[in-house]
PASEBA-1860 file (N, C-alpha, C; in nm, 3 decimals):
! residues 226
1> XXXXXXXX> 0.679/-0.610/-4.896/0.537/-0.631/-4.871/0.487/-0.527/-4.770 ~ 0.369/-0.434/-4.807/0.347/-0.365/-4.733/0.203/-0.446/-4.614 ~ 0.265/-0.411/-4.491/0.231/-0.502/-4.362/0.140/-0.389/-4.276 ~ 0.034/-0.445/-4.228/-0.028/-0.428/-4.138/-0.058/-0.489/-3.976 ~ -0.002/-0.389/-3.844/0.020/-0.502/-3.769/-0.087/-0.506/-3.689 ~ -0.168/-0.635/-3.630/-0.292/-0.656/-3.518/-0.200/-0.580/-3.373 ~ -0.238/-0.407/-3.337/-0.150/-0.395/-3.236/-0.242/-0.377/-3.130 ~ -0.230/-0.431/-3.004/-0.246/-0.418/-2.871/-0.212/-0.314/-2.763
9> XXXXXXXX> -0.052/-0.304/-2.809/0.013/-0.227/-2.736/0.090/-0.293/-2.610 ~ 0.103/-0.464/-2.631/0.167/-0.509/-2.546/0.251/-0.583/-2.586 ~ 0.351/-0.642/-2.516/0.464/-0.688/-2.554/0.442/-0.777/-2.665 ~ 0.383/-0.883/-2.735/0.376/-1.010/-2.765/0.366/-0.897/-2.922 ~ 0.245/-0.819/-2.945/0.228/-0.754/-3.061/0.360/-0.625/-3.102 ~ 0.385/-0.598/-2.982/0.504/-0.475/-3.060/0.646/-0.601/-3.063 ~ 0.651/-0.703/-3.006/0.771/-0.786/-3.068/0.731/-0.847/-3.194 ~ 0.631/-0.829/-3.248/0.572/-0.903/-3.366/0.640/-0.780/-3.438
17> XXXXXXXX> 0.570/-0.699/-3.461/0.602/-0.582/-3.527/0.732/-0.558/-3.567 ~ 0.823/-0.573/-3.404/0.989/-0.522/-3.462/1.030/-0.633/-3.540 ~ 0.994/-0.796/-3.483/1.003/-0.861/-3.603/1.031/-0.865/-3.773 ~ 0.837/-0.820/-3.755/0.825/-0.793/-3.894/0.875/-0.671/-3.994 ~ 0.917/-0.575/-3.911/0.998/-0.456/-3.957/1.163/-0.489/-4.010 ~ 1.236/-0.575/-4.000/1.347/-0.653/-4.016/1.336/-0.671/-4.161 ~ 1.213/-0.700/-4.234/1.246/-0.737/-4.364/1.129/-0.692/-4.456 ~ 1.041/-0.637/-4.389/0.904/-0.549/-4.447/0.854/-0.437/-4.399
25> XXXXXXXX> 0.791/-0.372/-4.496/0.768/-0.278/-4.441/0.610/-0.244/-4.370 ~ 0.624/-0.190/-4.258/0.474/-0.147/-4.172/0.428/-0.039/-4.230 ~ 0.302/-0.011/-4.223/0.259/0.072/-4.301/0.135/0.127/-4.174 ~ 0.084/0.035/-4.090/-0.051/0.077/-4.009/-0.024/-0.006/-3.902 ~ -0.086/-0.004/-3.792/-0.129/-0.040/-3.698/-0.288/-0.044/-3.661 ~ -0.309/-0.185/-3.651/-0.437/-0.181/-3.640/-0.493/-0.207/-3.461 ~ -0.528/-0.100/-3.415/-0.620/-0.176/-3.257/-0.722/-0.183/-3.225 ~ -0.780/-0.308/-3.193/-0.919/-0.323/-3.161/-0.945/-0.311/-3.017
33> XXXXXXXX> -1.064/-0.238/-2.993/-1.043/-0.177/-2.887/-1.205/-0.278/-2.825 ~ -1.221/-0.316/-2.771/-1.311/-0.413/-2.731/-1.325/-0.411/-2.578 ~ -1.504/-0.390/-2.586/-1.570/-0.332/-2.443/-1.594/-0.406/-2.374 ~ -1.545/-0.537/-2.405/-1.550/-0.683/-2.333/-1.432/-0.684/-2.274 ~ -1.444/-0.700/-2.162/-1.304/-0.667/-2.062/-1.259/-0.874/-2.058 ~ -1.344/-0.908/-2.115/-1.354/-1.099/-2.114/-1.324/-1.129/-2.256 ~ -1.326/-1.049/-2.334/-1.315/-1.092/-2.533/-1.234/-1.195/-2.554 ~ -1.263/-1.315/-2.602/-1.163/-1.436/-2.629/-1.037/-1.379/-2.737
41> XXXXXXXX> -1.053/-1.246/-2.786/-0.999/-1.203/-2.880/-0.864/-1.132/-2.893 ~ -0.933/-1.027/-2.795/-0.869/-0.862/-2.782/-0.822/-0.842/-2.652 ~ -0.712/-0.770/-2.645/-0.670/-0.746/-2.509/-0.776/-0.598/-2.504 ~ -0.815/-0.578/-2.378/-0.872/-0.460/-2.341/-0.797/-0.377/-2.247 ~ -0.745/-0.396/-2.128/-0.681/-0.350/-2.072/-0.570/-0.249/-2.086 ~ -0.567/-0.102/-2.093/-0.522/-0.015/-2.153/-0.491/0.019/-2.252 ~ -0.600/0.004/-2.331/-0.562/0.012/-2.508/-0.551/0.124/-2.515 ~ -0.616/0.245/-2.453/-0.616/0.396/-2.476/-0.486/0.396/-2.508
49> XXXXXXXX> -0.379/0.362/-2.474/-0.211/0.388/-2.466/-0.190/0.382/-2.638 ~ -0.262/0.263/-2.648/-0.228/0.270/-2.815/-0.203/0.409/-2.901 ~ -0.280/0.490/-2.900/-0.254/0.577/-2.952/-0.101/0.658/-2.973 ~ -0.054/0.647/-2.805/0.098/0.718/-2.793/0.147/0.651/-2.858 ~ 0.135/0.528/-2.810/0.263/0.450/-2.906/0.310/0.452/-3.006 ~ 0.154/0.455/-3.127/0.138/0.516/-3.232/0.240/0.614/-3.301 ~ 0.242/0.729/-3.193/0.334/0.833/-3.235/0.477/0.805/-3.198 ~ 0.481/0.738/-3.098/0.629/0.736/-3.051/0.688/0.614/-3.205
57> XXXXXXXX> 0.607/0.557/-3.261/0.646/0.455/-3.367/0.636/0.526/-3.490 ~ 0.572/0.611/-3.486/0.599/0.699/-3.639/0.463/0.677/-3.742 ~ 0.374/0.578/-3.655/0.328/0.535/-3.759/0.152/0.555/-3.760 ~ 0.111/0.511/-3.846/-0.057/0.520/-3.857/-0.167/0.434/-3.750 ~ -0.230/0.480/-3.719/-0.332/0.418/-3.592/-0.490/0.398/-3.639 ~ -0.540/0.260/-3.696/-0.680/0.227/-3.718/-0.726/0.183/-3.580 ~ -0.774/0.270/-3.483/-0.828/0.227/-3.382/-1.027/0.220/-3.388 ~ -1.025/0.055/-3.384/-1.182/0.077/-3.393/-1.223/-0.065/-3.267
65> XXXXXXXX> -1.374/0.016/-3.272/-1.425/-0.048/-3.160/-1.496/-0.176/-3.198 ~ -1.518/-0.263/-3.074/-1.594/-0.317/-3.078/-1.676/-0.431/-2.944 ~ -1.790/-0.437/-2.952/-1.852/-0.475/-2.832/-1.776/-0.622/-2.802 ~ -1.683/-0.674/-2.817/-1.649/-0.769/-2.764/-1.719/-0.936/-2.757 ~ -1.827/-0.945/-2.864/-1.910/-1.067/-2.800/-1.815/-1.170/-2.910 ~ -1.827/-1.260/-2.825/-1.789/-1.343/-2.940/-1.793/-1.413/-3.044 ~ -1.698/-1.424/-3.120/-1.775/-1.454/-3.278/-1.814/-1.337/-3.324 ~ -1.857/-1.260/-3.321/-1.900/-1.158/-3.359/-1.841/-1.039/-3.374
73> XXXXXXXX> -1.739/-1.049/-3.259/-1.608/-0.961/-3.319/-1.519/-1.010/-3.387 ~ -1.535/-1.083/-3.433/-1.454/-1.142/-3.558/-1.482/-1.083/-3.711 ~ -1.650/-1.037/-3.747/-1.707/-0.959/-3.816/-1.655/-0.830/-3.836 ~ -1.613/-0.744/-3.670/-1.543/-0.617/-3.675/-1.395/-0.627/-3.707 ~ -1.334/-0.744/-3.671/-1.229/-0.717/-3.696/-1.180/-0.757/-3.892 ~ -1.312/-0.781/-3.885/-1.313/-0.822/-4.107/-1.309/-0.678/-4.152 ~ -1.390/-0.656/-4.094/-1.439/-0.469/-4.139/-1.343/-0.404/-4.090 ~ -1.248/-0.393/-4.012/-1.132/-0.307/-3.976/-1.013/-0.363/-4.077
81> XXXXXXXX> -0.994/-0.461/-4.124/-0.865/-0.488/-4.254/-0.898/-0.431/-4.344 ~ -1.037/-0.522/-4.373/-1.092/-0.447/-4.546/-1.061/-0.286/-4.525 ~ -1.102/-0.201/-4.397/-1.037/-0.058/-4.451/-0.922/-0.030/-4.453 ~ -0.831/-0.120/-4.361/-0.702/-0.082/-4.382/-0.637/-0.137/-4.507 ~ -0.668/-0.235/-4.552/-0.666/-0.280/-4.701/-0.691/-0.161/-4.827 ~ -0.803/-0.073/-4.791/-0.864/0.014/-4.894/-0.790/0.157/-4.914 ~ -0.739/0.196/-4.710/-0.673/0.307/-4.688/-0.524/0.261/-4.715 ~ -0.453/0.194/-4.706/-0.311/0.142/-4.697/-0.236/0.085/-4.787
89> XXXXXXXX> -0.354/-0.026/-4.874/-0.338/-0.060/-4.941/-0.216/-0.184/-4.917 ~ -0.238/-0.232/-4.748/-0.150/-0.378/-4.739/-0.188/-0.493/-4.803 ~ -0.064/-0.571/-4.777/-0.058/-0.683/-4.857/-0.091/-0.838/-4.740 ~ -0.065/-0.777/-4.613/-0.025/-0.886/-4.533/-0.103/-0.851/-4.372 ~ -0.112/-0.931/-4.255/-0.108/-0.856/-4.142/-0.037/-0.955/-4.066 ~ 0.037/-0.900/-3.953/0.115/-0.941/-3.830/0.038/-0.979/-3.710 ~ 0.031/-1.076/-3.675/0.005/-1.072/-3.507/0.147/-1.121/-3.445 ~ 0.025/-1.086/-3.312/0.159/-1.125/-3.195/0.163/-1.275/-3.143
97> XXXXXXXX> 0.062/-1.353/-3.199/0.049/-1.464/-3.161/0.138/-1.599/-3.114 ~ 0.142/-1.624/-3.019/0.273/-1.742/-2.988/0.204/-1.888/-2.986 ~ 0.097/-1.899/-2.867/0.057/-2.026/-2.874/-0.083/-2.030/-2.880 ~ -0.172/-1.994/-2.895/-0.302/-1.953/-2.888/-0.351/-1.975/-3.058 ~ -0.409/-2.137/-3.096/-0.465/-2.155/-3.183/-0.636/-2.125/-3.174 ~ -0.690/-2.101/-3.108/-0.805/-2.034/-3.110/-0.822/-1.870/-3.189 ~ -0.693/-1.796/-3.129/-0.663/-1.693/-3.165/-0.637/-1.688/-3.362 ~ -0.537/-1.759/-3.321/-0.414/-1.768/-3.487/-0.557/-1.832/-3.607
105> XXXXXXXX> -0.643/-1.965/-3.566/-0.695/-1.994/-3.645/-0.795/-1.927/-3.729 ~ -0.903/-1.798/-3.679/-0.990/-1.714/-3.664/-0.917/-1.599/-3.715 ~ -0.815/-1.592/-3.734/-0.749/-1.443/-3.789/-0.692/-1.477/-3.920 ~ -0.664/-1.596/-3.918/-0.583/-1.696/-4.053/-0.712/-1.694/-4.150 ~ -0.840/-1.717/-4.111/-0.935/-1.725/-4.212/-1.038/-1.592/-4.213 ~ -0.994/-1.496/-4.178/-1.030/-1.360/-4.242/-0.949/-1.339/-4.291 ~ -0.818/-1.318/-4.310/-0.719/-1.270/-4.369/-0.733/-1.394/-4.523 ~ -0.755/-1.470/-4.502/-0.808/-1.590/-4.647/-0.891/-1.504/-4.678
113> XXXXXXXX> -1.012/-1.517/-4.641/-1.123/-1.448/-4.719/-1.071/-1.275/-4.778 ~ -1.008/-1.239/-4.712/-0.975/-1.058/-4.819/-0.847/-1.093/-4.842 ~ -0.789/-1.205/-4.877/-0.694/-1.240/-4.955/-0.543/-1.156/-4.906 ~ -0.509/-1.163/-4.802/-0.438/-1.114/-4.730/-0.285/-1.219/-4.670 ~ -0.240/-1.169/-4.632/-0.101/-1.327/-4.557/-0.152/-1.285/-4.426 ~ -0.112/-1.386/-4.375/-0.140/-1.411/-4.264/0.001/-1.432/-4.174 ~ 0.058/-1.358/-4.091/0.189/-1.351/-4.058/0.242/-1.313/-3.879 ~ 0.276/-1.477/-3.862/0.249/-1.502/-3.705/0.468/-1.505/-3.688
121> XXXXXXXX> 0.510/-1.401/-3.647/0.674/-1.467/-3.681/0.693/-1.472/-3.538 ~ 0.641/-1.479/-3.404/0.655/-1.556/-3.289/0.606/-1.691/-3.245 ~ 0.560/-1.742/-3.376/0.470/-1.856/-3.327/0.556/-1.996/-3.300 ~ 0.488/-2.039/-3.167/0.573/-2.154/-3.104/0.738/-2.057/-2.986 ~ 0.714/-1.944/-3.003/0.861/-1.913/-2.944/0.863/-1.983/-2.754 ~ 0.982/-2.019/-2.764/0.942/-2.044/-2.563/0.939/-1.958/-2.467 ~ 0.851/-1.963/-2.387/0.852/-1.882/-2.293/0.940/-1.763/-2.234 ~ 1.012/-1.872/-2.214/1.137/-1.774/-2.111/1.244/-1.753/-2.254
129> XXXXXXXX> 1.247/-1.756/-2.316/1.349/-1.737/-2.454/1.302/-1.567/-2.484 ~ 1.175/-1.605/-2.481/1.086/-1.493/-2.575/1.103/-1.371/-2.478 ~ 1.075/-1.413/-2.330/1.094/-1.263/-2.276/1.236/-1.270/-2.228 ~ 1.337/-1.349/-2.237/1.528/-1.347/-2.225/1.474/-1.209/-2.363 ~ 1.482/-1.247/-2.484/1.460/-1.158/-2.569/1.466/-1.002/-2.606 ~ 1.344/-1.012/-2.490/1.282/-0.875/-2.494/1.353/-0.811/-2.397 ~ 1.398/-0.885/-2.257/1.469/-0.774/-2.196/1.636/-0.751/-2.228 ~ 1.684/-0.826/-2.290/1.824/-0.801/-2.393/1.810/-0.686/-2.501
137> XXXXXXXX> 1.721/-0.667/-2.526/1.657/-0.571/-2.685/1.627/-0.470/-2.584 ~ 1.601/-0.419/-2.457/1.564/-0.320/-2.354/1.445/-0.277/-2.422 ~ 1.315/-0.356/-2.424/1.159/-0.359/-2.413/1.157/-0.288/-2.290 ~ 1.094/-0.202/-2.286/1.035/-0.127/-2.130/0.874/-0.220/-2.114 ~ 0.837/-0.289/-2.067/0.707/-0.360/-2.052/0.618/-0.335/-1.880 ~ 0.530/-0.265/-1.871/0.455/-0.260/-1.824/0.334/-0.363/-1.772 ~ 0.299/-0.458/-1.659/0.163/-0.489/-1.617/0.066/-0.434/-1.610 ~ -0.065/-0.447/-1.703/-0.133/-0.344/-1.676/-0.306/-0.448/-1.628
145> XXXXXXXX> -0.248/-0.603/-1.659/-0.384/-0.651/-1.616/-0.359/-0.783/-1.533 ~ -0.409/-0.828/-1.422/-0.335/-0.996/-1.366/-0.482/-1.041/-1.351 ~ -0.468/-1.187/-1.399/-0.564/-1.235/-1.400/-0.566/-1.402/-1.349 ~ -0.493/-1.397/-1.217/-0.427/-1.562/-1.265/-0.360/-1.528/-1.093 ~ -0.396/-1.649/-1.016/-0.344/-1.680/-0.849/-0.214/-1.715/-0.895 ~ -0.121/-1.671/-0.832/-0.108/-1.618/-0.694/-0.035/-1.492/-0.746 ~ -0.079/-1.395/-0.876/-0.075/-1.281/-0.913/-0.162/-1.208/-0.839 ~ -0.132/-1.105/-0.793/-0.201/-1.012/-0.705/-0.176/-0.788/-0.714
153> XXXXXXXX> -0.247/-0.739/-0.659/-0.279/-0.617/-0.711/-0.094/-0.529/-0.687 ~ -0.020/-0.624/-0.621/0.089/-0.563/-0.580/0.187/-0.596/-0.773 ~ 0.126/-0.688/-0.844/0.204/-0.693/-0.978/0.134/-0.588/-1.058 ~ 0.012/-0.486/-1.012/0.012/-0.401/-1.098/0.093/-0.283/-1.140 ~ 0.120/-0.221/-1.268/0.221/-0.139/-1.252/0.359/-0.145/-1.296 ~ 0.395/-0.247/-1.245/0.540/-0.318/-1.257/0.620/-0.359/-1.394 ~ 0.739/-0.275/-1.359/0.818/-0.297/-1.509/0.894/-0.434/-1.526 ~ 0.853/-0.530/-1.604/0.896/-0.621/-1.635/1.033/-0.636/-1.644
161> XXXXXXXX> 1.145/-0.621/-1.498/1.286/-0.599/-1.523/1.345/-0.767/-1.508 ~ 1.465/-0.769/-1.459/1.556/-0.877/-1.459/1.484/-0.930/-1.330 ~ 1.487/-0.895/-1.181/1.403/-0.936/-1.060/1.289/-0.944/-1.096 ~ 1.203/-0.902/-1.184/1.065/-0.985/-1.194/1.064/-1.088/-1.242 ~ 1.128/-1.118/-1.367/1.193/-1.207/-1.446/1.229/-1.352/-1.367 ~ 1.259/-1.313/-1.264/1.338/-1.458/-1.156/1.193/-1.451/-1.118 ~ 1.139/-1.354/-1.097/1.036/-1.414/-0.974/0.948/-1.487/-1.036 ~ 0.872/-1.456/-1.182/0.806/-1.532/-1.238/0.840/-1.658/-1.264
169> XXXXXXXX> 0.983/-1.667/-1.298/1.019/-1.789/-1.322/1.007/-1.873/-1.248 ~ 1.003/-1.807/-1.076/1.005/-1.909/-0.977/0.833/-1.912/-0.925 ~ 0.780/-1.813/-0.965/0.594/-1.874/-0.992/0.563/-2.009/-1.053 ~ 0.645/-1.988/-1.151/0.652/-2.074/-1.263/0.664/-2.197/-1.208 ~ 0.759/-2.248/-1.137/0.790/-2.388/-1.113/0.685/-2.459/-0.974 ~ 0.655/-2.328/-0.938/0.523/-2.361/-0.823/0.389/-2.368/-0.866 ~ 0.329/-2.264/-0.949/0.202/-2.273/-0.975/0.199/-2.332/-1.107 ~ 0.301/-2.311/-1.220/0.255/-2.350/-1.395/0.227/-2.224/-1.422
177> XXXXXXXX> 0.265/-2.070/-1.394/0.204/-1.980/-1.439/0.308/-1.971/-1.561 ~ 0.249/-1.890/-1.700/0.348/-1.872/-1.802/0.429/-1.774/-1.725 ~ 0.554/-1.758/-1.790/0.606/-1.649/-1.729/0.602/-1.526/-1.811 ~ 0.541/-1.571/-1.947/0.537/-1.474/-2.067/0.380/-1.451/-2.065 ~ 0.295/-1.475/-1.964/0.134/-1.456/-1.987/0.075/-1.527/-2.076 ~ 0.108/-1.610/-2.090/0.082/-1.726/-2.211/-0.041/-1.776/-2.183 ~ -0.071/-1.795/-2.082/-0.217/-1.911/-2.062/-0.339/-1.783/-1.985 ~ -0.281/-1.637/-2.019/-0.423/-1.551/-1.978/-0.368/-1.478/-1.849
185> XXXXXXXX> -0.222/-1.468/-1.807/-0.211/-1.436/-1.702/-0.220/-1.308/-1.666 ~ -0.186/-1.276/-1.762/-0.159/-1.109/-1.754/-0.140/-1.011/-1.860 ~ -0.167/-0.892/-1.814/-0.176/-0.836/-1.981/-0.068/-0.724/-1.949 ~ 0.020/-0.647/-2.076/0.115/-0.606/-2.097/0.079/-0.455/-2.156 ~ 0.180/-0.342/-2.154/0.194/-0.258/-2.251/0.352/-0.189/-2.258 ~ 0.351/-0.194/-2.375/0.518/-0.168/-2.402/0.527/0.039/-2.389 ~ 0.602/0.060/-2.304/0.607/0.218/-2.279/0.726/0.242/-2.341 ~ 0.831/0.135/-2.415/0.947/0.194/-2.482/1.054/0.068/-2.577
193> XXXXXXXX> 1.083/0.113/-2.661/1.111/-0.045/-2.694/1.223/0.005/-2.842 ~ 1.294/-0.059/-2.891/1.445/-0.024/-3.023/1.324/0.073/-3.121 ~ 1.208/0.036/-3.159/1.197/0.107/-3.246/1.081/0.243/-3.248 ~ 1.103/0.231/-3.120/1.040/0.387/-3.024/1.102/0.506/-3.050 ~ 1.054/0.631/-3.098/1.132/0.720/-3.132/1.143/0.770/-3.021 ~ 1.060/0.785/-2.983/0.995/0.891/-2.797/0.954/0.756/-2.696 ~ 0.954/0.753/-2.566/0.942/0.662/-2.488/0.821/0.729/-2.382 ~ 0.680/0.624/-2.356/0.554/0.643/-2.324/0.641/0.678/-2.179
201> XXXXXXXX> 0.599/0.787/-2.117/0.573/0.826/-1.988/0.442/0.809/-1.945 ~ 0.397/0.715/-1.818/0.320/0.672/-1.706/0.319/0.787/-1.618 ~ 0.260/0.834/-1.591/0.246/0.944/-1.470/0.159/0.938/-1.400 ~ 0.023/0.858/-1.403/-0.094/0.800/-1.298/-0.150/0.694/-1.338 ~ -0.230/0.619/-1.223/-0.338/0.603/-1.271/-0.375/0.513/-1.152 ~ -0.543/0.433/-1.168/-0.592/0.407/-1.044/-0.574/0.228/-1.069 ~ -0.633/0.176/-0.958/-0.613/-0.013/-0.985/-0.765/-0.049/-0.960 ~ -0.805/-0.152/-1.024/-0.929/-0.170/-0.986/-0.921/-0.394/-0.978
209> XXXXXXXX> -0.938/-0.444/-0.842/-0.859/-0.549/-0.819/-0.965/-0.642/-0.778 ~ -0.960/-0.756/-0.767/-1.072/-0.833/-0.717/-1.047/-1.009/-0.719 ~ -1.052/-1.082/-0.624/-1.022/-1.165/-0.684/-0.927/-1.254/-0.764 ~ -0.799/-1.185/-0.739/-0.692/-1.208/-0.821/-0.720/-1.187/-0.995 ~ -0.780/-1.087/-1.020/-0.776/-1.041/-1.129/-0.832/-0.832/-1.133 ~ -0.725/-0.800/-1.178/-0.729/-0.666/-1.186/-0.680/-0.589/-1.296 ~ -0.665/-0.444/-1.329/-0.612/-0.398/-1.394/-0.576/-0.254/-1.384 ~ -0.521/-0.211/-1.481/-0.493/-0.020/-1.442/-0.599/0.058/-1.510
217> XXXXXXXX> -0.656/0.122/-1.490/-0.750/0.240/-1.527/-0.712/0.393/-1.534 ~ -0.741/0.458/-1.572/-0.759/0.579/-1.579/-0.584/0.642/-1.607 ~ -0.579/0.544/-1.674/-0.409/0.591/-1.689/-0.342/0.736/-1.766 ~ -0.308/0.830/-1.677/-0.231/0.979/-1.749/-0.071/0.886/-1.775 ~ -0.104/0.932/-1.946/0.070/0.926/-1.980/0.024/1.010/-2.083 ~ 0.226/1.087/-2.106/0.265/1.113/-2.205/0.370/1.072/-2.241 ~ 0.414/1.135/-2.421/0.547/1.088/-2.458/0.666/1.147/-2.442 ~ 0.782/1.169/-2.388/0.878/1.197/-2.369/1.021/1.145/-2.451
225> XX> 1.056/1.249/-2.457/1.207/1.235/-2.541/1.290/1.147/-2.464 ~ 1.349/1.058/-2.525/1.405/0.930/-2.489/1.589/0.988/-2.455
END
């Protein structure tokens, strides 16, 4: 089945992907790039990256915009399948979706209407299973957005290693924070991961923080030979 994946560029969507690469084949990557830094939808927070990734994955990049309102980007994201449907000619699309039925339900019935599958293969995974997972598979994962007390501008940046791993966990048993960003905590981007040909090099960028919610901006990377 030729597959199309909803990509972000953060952990939850490129583990969807290697997933779905196990027994189908990818054909595109789709990212919605949304000017709503609030979109009930779309991650916003360093999507520019998408593009590298793109290349470091080998693969095709439908990057399209959209103003973020809600409900209404649900319209753009109809109009971004139907072309990848027309250019690609998939059969199916991937998200990264785990627990987020607001998300899963709203993507399940566009993909009905252009007669598409609808294909969630993290859904329900647990928390701490899902990122045990990713750092066994050596995911390189990046913070690039915190949005959630007692996360603060010092987690921007930060590679999701084995010591972050404890520390969240031990957030976890104090505040209820996911430790996988599950309930909005934080947003992700994968700089290297098994089916990376080249691995995203980070080389700047600025923080913009407030409130216990921040993110990275103006980010210089390139790709580098792994």
């Amino acid at each position: 089945m030729k597959l199309c994946v909803l990509y972000s560029g953060g952990k939850d969507s490129t583990a969807a992907l290697h997933e779905a690469a196990k027994t189908e084949e990818v054909v595109c990557l789709l990212s919605i790039n949304s000017k709503n830094k609030e979109s009930y939808m779309f991650q916003s927070a360093a999507n520019e990256i998408t593009k590298l990734q793109a290349q470091a994955l080998g693969l095709p990049l439908i990057h399209w915009d959209t103003k973020g309102e809600k409900e209404e980007e649900l319209e753009d994201l109809k109009a971004a399948l139907s072309f990848a449907k027309e250019t690609y000619a998939i059969e199916g699309l991937v998200t990264g979706a785990i627990h987020s039925a607001y998300q899963s339900a709203r993507i399940q019935k566009i993909c009905y209407e252009l007669q598409l599958w609808c294909i969630n293969p993290l859904w329900e995974t647990k928390d701490e299973a899902f990122v045990e997972n990713l750092l066994v598979n050596k995911f390189k994962i990046m913070i690039v957005g915190i949005f959630s007390y007692p996360l603060d501008e010092n987690y921007l940046g930060r590679i999701l290693d084995e010591e972050l791993f404890q520390e969240l966990k031990e957030l976890n048993k104090k505040y209820h924070i996911s430790v996988a960003g599950e309930g909005g905590e934080m947003e992700t981007i994968v700089v290297d991961a098994p089916l990376f040909k080249k691995r995203v090099k980070v080389e700047a960028y600025e923080k913009e923080y407030k409130n216990n919610c921040g993110f990275l901006k103006n980010i210089k990377a390139r790709l580098e030979e792994k």
